[in-house]
Structure formats: structure tokens, C-alpha cells
C-alpha positions as CSV (number, residue, x, y, z in Angstrom):
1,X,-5.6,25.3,1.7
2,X,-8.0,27.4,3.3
3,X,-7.2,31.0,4.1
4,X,-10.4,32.0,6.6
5,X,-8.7,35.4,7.5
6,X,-6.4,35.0,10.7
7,X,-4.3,31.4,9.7
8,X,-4.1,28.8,7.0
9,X,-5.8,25.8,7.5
10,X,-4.6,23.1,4.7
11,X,-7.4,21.0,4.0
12,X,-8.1,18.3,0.9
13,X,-10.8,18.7,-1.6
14,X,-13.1,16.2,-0.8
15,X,-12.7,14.1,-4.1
16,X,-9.2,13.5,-3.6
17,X,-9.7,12.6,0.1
18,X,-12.3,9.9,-1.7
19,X,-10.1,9.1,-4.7
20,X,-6.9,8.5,-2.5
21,X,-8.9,6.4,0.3
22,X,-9.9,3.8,-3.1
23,X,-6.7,3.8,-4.0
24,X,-5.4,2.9,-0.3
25,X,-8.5,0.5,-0.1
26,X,-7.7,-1.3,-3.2
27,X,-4.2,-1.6,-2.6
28,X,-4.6,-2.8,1.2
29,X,-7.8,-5.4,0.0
30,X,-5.6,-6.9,-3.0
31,X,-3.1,-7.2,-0.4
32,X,-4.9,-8.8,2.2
33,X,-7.1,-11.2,-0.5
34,X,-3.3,-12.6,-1.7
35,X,-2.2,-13.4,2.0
36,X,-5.5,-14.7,2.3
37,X,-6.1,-17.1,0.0
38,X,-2.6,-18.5,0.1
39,X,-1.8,-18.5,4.2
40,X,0.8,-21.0,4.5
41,X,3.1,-19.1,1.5
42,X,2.9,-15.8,3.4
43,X,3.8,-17.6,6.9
44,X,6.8,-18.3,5.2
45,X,7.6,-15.5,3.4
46,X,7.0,-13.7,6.8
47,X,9.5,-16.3,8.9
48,X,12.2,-16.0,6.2
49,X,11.9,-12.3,7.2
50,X,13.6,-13.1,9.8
51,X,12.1,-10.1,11.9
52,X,9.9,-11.7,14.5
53,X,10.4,-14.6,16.7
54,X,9.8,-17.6,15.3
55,X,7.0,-18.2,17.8
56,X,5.2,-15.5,16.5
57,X,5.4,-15.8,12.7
58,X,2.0,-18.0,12.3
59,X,0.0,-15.4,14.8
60,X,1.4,-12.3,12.5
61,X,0.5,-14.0,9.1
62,X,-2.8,-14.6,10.4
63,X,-3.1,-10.8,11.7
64,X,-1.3,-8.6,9.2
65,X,-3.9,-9.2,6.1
66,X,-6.8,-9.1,8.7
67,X,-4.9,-5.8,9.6
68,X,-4.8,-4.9,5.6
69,X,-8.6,-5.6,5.2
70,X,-9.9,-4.0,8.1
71,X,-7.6,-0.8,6.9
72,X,-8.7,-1.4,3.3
73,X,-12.1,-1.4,4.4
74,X,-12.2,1.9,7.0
75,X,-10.2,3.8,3.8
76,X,-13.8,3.9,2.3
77,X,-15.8,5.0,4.8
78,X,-15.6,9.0,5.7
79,X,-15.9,8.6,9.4
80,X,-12.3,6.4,9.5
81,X,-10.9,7.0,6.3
82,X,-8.1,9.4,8.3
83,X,-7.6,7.1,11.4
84,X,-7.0,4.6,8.5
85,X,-4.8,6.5,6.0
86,X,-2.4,7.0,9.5
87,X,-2.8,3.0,9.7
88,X,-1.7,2.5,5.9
89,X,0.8,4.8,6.2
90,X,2.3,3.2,9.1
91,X,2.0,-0.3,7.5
92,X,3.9,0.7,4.3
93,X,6.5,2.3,6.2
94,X,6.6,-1.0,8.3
95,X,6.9,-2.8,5.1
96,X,9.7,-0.5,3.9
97,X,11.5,-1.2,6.8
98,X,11.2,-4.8,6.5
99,X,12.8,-5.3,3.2
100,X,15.3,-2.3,4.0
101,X,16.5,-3.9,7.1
102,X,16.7,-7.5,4.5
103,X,18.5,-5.7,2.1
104,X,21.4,-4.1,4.3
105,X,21.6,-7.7,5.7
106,X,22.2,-8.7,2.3
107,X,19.1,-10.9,1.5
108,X,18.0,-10.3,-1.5
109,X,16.8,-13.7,-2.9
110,X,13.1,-13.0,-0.2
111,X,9.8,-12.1,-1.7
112,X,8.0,-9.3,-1.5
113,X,5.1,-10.9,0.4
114,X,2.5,-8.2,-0.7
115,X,1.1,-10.9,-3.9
116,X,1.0,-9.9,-7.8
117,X,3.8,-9.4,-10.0
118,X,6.0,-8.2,-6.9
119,X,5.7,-11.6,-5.1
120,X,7.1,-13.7,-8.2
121,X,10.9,-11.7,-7.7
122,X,13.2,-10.6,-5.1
123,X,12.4,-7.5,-2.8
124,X,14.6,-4.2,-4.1
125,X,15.3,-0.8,-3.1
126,X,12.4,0.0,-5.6
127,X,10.4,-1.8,-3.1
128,X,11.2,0.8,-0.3
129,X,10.9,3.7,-2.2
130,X,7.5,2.7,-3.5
131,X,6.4,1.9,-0.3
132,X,7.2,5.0,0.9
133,X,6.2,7.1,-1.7
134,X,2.1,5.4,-1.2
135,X,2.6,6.1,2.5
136,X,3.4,9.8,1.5
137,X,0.4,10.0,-0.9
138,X,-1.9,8.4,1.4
139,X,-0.9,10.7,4.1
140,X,-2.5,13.2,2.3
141,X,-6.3,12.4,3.3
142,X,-4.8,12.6,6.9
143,X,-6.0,16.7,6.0
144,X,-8.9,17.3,6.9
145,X,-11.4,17.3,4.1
146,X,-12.9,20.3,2.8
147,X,-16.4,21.5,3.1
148,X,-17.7,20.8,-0.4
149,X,-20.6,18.0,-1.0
150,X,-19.7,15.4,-3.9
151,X,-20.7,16.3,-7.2
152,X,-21.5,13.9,-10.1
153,X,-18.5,15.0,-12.1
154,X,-16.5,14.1,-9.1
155,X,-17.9,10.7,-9.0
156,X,-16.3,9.9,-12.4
157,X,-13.1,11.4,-11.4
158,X,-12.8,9.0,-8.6
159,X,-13.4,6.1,-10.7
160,X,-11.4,7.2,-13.1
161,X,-8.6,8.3,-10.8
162,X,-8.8,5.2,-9.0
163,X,-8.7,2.5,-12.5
164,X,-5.7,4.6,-13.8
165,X,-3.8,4.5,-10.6
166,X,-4.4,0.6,-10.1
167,X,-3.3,0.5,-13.8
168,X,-0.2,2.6,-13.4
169,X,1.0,0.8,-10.1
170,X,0.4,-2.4,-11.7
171,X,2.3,-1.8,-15.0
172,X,5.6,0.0,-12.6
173,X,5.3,-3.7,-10.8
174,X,5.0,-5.6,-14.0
175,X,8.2,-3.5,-15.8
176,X,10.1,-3.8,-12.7
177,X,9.1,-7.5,-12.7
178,X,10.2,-8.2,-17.1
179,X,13.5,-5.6,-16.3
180,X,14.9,-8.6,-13.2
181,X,13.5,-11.3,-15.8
182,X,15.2,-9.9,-18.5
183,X,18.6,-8.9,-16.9
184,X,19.1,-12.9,-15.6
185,X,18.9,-13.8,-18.9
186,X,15.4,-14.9,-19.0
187,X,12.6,-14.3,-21.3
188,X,9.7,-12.0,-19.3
């Protein structure tokens, strides 16, 4: 927050704009590499969605990760990285929705459909909230970044930042993954 006299303008420190457009950008390139590399499984993990026509299902499943990697992608560079963090946020909250909407319908045996741990087990209100918590953290670099050039020590706080992140979001799917193994009865 910037105070230059007559109003407050809120603005982010530029290594958090960086560190939180990594984060985004790994999450949204994992993403889309998992749809990717295994097309015919999310075309039907999107069609038991039952959200879209069923005449649109193979056109989405080819355009949602190619949606993820272009967003991943414009998260690192600084002349997009806030048109994109608007994009992310809207596809998270998309995604939120979806499961939601599955979950008050009573359909709880669907995958996630995002790949990793989270794709193995059925989508959970967990799901929602996390989805909407990263929208909510990546709608932070929507702020316009501060005027403050990069510094070396800032360099390793974005790497750092970014590896414990991926490691903490990866563990939270991992437990939540071992806690549904474990309360069916089977080993994690």
C-alpha cells in the first residue's frame, strides 16, 4: 500500500507479484501437462461432469489445458501476468463450481480432473474451498506491482517461495488423498 499524499493506492511488492505468478504458472502448467498427456481420460472426466453438452465435451477437453498453458505461461511474463492472474482466477472459480454444482447433485464418486494425487479419489468440498482459496491468492498480483527493481535476495525468495508452496500444496493433496484411503478401510 502506497500512501502518495492525497489517496491510497494498494500495490504488491514486486517479488510477490513474481512469486505468486510461479506459483499460478506451475499449478496451471502441471495442470495442463496431465490433461495433456492423457486426453482421452480428461474427455471423460469432463463428460461425466455432466456440465456441457455432450457435443461439446471433446472440443472443451481439447481447449481447457491449452487454456491452462497459455495462462500458465502469460503468469510469467510481466507484461500479462495480471490479465492472466484474472484468467486463473476465473478458471479456479469455474472449477469450484463444477465440483460444487456435482456435489449438491450428489456425485461424489467423479474425479477431480486436475491430475496428481487429486485425480486418483473423488472431488470434495475440500476441492472447492482450495480452489477458491488459489483464486483468492492469485488475485493478489491483479494489484498493480510496485515500483521497486528485483534484487538478488528476491530472486531466492521466489525460488524458495515458489518450491515450498508446490511442496505444501502437494503434501495437503497427498493427506487429503491417505485420509479417503484410510477412512474406506484401505491402506494409503
Amino acid at each position: 500500500m502506497v500512501y502518495d499524499g492525497r489517496m491510497v493506492r494498494l500495490s504488491l511488492d514486486p517479488a510477490l507479484s513474481v512469486l505468486l505468478g510461479s506459483c499460478g504458472a506451475l499449478l496451471f502448467l502441471s495442470a495442463a501437462l496431465h490433461k495433456l498427456t492423457d486426453r482421452r481420460r480428461f474427455t471423460e472426466v469432463l463428460a461425466a461432469y455432466d456440465l456441457l453438452p455432450q457435443a461439446w465435451v471433446a472440443a472443451a477437453s481439447r481447449t481447457v489445458p491449452l487454456l491452462e498453458a497459455v495462462t500458465g505461461l502469460a503468469l510469467l511474463l510481466p507484461a500479462t501476468s495480471r490479465a492472466a492472474a484474472v484468467a486463473a482466477s476465473a478458471l479456479l472459480l469455474s472449477y469450484a463450481a463444477a465440483i460444487g454444482v456435482n456435489l449438491q447433485r450428489g456425485r461424489r464418486d467423479l474425479t477431480c480432473g486436475c491430475g496428481g494425487p487429486a485425480d486418483r479419489q473423488p472431488i470434495a468440498a475440500w476441492m472447492v474451498i482450495r480452489n477458491v482459496a488459489v483464486a483468492a491468492l492469485l488475485g493478489l498480483a491483479w494489484l498493480p506491482r510496485a515500483e521497486r527493481a528485483l534484487e538478488f535476495a528476491d530472486l531466492i525468495t521466489i525460488v524458495c517461495g515458489a518450491a515450498t508452496a508446490a511442496l505444501i500444496y502437494l503434501s495437503v493433496e497427498r493427506l487429503a488423498d491417505s485420509s479417503r484411503r484410510l477412512m474406506a478401510g484401505r491402506r494409503p
